[in-house]
PyMOL CGO cylinders between C-alpha atoms (Angstrom):
from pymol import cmd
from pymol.cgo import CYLINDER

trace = [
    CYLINDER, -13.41, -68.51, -3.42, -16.46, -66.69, -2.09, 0.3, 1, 1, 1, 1, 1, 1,
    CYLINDER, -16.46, -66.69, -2.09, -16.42, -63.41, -1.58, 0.3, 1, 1, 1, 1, 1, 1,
    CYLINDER, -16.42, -63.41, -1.58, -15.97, -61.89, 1.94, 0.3, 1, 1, 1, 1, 1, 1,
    CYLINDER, -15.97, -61.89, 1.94, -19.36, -60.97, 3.79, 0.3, 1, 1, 1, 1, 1, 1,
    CYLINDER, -19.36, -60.97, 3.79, -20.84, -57.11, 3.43, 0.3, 1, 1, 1, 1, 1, 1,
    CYLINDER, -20.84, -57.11, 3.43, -21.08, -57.42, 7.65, 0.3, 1, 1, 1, 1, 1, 1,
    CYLINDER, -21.08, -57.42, 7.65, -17.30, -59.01, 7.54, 0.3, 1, 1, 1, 1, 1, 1,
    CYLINDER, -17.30, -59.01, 7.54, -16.44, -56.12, 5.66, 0.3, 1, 1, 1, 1, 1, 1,
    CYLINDER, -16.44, -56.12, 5.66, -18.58, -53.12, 7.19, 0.3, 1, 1, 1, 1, 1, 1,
    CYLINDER, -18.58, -53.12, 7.19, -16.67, -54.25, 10.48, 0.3, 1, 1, 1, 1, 1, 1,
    CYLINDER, -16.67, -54.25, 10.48, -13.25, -54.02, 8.77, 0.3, 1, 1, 1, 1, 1, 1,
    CYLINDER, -13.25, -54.02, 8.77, -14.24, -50.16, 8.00, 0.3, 1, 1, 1, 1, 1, 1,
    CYLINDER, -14.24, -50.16, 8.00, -15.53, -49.59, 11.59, 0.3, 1, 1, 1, 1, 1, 1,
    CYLINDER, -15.53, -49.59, 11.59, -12.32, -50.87, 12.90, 0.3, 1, 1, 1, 1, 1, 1,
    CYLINDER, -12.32, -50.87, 12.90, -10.45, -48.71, 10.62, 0.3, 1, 1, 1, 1, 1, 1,
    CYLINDER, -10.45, -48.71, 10.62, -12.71, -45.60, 11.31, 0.3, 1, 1, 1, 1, 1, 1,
    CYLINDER, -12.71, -45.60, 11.31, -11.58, -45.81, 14.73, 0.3, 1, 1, 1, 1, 1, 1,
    CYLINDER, -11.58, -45.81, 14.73, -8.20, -46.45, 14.04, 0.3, 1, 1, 1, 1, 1, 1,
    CYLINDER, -8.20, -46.45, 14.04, -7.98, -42.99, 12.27, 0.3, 1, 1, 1, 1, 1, 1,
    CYLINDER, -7.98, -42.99, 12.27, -9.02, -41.40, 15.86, 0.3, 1, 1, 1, 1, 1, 1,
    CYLINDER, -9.02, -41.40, 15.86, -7.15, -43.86, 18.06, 0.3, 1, 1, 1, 1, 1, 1,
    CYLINDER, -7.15, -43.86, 18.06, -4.13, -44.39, 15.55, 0.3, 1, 1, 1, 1, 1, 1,
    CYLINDER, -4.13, -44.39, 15.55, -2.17, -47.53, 16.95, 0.3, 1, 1, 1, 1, 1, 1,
    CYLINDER, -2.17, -47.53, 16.95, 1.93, -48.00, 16.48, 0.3, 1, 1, 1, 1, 1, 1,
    CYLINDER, 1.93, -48.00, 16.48, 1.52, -50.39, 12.96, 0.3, 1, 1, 1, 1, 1, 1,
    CYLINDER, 1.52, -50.39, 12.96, -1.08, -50.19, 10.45, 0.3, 1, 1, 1, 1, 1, 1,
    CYLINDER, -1.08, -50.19, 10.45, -4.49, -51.80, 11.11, 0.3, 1, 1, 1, 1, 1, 1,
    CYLINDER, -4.49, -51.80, 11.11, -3.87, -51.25, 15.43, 0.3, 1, 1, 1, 1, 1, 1,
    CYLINDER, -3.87, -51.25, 15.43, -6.15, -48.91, 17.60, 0.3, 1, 1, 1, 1, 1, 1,
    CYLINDER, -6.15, -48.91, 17.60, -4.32, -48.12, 20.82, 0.3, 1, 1, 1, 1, 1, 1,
    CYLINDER, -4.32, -48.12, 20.82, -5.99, -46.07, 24.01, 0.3, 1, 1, 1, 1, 1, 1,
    CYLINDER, -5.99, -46.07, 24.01, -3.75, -44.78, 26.56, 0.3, 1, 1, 1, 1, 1, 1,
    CYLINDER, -3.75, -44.78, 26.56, -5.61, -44.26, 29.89, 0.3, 1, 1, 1, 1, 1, 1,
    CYLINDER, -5.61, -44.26, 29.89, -2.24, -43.51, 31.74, 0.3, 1, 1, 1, 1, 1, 1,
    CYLINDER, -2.24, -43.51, 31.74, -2.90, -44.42, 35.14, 0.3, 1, 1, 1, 1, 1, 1,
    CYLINDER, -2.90, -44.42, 35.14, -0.39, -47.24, 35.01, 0.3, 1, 1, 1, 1, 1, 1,
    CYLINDER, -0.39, -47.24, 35.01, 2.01, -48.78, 32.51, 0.3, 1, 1, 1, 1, 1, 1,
    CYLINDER, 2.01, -48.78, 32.51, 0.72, -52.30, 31.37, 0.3, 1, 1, 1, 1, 1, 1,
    CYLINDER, 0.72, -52.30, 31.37, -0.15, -52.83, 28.22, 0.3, 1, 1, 1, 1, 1, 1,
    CYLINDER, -0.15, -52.83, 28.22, -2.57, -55.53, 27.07, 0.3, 1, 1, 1, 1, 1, 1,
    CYLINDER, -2.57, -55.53, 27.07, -2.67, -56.31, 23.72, 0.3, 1, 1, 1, 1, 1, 1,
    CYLINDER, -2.67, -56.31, 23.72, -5.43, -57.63, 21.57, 0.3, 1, 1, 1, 1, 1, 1,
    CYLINDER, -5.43, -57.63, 21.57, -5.61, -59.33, 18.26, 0.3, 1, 1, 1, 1, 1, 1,
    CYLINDER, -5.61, -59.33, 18.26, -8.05, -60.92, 15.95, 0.3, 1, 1, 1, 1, 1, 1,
    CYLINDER, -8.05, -60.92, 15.95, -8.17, -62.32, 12.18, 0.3, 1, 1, 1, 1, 1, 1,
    CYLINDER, -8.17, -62.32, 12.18, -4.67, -64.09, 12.46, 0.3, 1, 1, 1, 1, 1, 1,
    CYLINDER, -4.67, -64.09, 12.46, -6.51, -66.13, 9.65, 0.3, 1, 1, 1, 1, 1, 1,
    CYLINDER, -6.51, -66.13, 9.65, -8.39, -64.18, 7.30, 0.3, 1, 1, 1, 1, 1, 1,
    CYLINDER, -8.39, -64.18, 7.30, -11.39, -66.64, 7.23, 0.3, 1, 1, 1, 1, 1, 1,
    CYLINDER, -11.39, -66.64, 7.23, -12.06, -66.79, 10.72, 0.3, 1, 1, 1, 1, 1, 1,
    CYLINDER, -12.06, -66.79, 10.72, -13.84, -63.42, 11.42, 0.3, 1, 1, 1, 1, 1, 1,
    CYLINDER, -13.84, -63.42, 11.42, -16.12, -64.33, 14.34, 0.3, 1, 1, 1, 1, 1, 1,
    CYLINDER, -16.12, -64.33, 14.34, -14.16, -62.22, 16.90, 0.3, 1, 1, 1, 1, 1, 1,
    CYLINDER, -14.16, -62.22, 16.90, -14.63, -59.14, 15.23, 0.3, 1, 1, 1, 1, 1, 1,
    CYLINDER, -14.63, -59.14, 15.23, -17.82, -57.83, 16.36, 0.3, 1, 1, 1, 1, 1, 1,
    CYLINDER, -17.82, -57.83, 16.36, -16.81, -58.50, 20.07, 0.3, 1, 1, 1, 1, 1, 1,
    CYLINDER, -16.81, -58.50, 20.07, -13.90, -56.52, 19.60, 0.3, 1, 1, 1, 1, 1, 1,
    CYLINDER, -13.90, -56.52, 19.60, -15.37, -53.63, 18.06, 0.3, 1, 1, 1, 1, 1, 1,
    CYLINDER, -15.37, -53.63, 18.06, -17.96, -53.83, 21.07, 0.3, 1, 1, 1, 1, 1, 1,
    CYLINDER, -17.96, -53.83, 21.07, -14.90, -53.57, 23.67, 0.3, 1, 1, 1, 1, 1, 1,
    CYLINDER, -14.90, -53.57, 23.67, -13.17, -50.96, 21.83, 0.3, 1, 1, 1, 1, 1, 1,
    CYLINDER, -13.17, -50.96, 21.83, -16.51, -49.26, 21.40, 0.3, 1, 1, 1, 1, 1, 1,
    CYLINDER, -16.51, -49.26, 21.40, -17.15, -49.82, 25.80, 0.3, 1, 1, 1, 1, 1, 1,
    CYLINDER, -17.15, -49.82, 25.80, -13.54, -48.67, 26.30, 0.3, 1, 1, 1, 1, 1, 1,
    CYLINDER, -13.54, -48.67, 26.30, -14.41, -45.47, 24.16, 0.3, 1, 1, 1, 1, 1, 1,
    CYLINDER, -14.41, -45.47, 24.16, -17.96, -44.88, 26.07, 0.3, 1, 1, 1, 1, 1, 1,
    CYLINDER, -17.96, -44.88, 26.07, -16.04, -45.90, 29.24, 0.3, 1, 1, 1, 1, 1, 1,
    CYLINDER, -16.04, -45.90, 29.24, -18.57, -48.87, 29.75, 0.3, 1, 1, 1, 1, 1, 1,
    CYLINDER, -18.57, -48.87, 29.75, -15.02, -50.92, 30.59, 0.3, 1, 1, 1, 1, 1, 1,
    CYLINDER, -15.02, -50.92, 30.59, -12.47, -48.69, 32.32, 0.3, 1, 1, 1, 1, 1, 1,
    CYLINDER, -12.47, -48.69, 32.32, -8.79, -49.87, 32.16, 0.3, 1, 1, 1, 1, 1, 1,
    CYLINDER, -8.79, -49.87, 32.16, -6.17, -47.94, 33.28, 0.3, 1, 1, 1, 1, 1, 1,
    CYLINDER, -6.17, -47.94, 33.28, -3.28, -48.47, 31.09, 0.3, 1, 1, 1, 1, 1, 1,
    CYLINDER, -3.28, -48.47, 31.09, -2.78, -49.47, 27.18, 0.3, 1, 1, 1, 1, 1, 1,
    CYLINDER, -2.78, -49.47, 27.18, -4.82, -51.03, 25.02, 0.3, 1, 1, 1, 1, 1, 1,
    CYLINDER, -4.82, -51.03, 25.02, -4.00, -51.90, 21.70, 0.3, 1, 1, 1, 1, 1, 1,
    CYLINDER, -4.00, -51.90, 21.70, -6.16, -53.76, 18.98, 0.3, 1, 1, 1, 1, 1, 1,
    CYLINDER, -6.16, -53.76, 18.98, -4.47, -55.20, 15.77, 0.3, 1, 1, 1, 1, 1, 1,
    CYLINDER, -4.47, -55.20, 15.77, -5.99, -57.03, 13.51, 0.3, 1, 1, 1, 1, 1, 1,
    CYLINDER, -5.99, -57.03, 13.51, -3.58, -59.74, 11.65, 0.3, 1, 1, 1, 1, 1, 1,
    CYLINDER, -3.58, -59.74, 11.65, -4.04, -60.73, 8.19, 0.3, 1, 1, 1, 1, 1, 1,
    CYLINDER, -4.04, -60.73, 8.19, -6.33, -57.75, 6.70, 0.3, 1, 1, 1, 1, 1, 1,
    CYLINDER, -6.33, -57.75, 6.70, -6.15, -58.50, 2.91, 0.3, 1, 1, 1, 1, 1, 1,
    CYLINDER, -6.15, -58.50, 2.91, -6.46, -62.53, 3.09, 0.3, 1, 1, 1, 1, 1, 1,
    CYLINDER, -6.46, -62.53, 3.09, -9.73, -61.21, 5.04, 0.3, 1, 1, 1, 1, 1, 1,
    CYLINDER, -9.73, -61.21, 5.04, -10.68, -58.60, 2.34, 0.3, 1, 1, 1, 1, 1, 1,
    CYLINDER, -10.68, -58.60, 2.34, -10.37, -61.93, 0.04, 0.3, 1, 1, 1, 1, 1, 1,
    CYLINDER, -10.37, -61.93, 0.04, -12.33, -64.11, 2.37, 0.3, 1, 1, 1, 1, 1, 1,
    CYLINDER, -12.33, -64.11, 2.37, -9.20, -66.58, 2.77, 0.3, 1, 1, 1, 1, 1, 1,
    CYLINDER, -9.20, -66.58, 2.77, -7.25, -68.05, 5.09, 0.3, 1, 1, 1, 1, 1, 1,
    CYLINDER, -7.25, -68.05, 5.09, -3.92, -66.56, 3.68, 0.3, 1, 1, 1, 1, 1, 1,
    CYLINDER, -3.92, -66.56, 3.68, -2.28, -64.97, 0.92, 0.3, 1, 1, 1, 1, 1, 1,
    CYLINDER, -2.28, -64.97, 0.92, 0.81, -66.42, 0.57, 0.3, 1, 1, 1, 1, 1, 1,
    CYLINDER, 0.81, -66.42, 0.57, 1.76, -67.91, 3.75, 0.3, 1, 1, 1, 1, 1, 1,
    CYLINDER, 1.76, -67.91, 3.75, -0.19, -68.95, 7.36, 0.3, 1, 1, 1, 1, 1, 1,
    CYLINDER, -0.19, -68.95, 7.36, 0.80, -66.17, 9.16, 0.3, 1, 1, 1, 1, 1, 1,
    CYLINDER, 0.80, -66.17, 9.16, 0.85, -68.63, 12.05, 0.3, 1, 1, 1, 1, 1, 1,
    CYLINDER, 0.85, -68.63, 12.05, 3.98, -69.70, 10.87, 0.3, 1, 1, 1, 1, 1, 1,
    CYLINDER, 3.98, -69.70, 10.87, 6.49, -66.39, 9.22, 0.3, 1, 1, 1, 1, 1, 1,
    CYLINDER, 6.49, -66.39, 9.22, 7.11, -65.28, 12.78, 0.3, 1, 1, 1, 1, 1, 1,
    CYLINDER, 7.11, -65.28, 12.78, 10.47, -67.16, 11.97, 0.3, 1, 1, 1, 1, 1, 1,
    CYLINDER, 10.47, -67.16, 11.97, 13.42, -66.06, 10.85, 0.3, 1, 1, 1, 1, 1, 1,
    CYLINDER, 13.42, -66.06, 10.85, 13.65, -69.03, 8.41, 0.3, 1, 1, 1, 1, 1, 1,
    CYLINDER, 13.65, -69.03, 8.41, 10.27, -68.46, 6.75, 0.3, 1, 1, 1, 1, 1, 1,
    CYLINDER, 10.27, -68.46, 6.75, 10.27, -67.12, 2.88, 0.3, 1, 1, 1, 1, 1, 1,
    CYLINDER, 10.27, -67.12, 2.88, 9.48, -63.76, 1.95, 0.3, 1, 1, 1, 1, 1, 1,
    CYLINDER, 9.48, -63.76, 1.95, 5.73, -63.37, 1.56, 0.3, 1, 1, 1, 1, 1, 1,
    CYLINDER, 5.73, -63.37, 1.56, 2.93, -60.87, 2.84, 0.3, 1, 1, 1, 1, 1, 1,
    CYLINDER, 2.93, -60.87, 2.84, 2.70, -62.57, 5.55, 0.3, 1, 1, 1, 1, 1, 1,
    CYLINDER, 2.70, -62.57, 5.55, 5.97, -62.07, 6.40, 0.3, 1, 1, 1, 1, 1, 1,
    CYLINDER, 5.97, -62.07, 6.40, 6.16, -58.48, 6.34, 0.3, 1, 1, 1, 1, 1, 1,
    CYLINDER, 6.16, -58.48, 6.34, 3.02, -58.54, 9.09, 0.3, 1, 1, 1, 1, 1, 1,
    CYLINDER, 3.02, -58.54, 9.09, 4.03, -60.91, 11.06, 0.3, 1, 1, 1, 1, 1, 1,
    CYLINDER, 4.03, -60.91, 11.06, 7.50, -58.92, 11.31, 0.3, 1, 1, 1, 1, 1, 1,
    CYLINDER, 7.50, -58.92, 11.31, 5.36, -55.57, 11.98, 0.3, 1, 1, 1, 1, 1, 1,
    CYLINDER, 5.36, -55.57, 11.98, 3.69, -57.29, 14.34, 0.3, 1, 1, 1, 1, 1, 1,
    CYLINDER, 3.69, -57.29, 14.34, 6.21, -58.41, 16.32, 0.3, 1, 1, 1, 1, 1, 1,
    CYLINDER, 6.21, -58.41, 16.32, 7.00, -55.44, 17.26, 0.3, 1, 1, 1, 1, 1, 1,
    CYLINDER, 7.00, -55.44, 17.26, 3.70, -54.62, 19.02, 0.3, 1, 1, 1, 1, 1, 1,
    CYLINDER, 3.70, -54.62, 19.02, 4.07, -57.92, 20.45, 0.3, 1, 1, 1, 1, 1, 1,
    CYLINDER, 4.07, -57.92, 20.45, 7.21, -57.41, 21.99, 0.3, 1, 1, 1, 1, 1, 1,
    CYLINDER, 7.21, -57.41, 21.99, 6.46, -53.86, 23.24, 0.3, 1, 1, 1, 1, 1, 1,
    CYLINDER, 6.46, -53.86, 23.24, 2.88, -55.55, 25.39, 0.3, 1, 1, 1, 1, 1, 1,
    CYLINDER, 2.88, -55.55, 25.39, 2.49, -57.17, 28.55, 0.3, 1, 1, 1, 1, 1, 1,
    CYLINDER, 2.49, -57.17, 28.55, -0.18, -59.36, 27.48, 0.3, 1, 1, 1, 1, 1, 1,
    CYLINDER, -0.18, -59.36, 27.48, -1.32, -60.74, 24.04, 0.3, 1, 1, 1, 1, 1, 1,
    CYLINDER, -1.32, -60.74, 24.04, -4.52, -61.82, 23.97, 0.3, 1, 1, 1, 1, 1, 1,
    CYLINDER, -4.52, -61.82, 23.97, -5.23, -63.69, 20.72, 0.3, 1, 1, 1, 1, 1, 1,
    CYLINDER, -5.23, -63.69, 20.72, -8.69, -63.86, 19.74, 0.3, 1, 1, 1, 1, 1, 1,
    CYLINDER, -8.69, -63.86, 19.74, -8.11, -67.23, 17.23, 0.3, 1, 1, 1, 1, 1, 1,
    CYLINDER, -8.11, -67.23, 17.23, -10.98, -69.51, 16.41, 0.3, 1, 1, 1, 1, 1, 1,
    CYLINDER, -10.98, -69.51, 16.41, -10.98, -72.30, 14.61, 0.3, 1, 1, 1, 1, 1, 1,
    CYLINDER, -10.98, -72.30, 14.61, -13.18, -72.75, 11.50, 0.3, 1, 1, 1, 1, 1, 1,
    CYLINDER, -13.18, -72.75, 11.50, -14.88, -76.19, 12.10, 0.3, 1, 1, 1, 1, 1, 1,
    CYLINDER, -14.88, -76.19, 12.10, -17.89, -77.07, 14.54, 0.3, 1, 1, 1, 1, 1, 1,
    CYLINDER, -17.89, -77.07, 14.54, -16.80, -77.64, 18.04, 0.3, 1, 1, 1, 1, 1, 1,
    CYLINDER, -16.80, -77.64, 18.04, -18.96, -79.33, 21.27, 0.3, 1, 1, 1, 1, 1, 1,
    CYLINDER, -18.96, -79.33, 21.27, -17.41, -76.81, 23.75, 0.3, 1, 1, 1, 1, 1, 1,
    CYLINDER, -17.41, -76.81, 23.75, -15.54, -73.60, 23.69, 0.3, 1, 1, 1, 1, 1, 1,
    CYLINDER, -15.54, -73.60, 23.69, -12.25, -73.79, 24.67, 0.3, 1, 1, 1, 1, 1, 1,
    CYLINDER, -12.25, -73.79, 24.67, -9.14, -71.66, 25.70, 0.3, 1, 1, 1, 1, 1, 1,
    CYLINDER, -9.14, -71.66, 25.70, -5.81, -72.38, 25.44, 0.3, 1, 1, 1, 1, 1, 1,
]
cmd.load_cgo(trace, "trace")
């Protein structure tokens, strides 16, 4: 397995280095509350741990959210899903975190995120999952 990228890794400490100023409801979240109404859009990125493409946009809108660049007047949270299969430059750990949010799934690391994460889930409006895929595509496309 090769080893995750320094840039991978330098934006896993931005994102973290915010989150100790902006502390979100679950480890590894950043939320902003701007107050001036009550949605809540929610955010996420590295479901898989190899598919880190997202992150730099999302440290650029948390970053234009925090200079006010992009205004939005109620919550924002950012999570990031599957931290240490990223630290390891894999997809998973244990288990697809795709597929624990079930009762029925075993016990794994996994697990125990998706179940924290559910609950920042439940508690948004919108969840907005930036996913990408790992293989070459023609087009982008959005589901």
């Amino acid at each position: 397995m090769a080893e995750q990228s320094s840039e991978v890794l330098a934006c896993l400490e931005a994102f973290e280095k915010v989150a100790l100023a902006h502390p979100g409801p679950i480890p590894h979240t950043i939320s902003f509350d701007f107050k001036e109404h009550e949605g809540h859009a929610l955010f996420g990125a590295i479901t898989h741990g190899n598919e880190t493409g997202t992150l730099p946009g999302m440290l650029q809108v948390i970053q234009d959210l925090q200079s006010g660049a992009i205004t939005y007047g109620g919550k924002a949270t950012f999570m990031l899903g599957n931290v240490e299969a990223c630290r390891q430059n894999r997809r998973f750990v244990e288990a697809d975190l795709n597929r624990v949010f079930l009762e029925s799934a075993s016990s794994s690391l996994e697990k125990t995120r998706a179940l924290e994460m559910m609950t920042v889930i439940q508690s948004a409006d919108i969840f907005i999952d930036f996913h990408q895929t790992i293989k070459p595509s023609k087009e982008p496309f959005y589901i």
